[in-house]
C-alpha positions in Angstrom: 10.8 -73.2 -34.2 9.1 -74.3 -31.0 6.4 -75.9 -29.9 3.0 -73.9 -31.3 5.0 -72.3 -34.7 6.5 -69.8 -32.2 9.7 -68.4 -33.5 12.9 -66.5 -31.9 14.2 -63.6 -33.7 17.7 -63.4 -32.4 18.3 -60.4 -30.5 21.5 -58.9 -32.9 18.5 -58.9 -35.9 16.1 -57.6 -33.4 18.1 -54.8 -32.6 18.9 -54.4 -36.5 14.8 -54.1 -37.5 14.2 -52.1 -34.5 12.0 -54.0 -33.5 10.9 -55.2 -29.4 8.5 -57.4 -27.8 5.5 -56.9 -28.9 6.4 -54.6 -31.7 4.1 -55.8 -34.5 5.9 -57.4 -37.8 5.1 -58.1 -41.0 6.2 -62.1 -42.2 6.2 -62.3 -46.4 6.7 -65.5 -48.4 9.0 -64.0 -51.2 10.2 -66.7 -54.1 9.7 -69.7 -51.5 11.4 -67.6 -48.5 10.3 -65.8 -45.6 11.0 -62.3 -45.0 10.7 -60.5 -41.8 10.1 -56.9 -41.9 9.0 -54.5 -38.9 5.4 -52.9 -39.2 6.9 -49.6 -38.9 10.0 -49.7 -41.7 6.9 -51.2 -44.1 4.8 -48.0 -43.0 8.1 -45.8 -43.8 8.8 -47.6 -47.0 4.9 -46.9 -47.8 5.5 -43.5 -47.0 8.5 -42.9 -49.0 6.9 -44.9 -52.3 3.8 -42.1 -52.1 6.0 -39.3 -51.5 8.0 -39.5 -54.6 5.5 -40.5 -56.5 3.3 -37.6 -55.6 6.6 -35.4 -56.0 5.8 -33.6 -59.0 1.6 -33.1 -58.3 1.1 -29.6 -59.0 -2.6 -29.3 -57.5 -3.1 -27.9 -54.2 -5.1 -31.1 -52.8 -5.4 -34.5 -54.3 -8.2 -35.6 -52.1 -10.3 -32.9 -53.0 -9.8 -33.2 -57.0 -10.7 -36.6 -56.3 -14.1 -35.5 -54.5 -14.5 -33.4 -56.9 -14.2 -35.9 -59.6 -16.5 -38.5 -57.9 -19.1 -35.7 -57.4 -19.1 -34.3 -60.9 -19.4 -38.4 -61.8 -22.6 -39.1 -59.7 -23.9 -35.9 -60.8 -23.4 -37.4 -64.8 -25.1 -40.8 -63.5 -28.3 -38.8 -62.0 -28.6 -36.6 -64.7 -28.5 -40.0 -67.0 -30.8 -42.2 -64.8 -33.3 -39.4 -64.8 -33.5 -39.1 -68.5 -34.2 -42.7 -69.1 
């Protein structure tokens, strides 16, 4: 580590994450070490966890059964408020 906490990734584990200067990467403490991961295999991995576990949704749009839920809520909370 040098002066200022600046730290050298060494260029065979640069090449390895993919990842160049000013390529932006994600540092993790896990179980008291640090783990470097690139911003764009985290976004990937984030991708791939949401995709299988949307894999067997049957509707034709998530985001608008969940509009449609939220509406059909606030429509329940007005209709409740009013009558009190």
């Amino acid at each position: 580590m040098s002066q200022g906490g600046r730290v050298v990734v060494p260029k065979p584990l640069r090449e390895k994450l993919g990842v160049k200067e000013g390529d932006e990467v994600i540092w993790t403490e896990v179980d008291g070490q640090i783990v470097l991961t690139s911003r764009k295999l985290q976004v990937e991995r984030s991708q791939r966890f949401f995709s299988e576990l949307m894999a067997d949704y049957q509707g034709d749009s998530l985001v608008d059964e969940l509009i449609a839920e939220r509406r059909a809520e606030a429509a329940r909370e007005d209709s409740e408020s009013a009558g009190q």
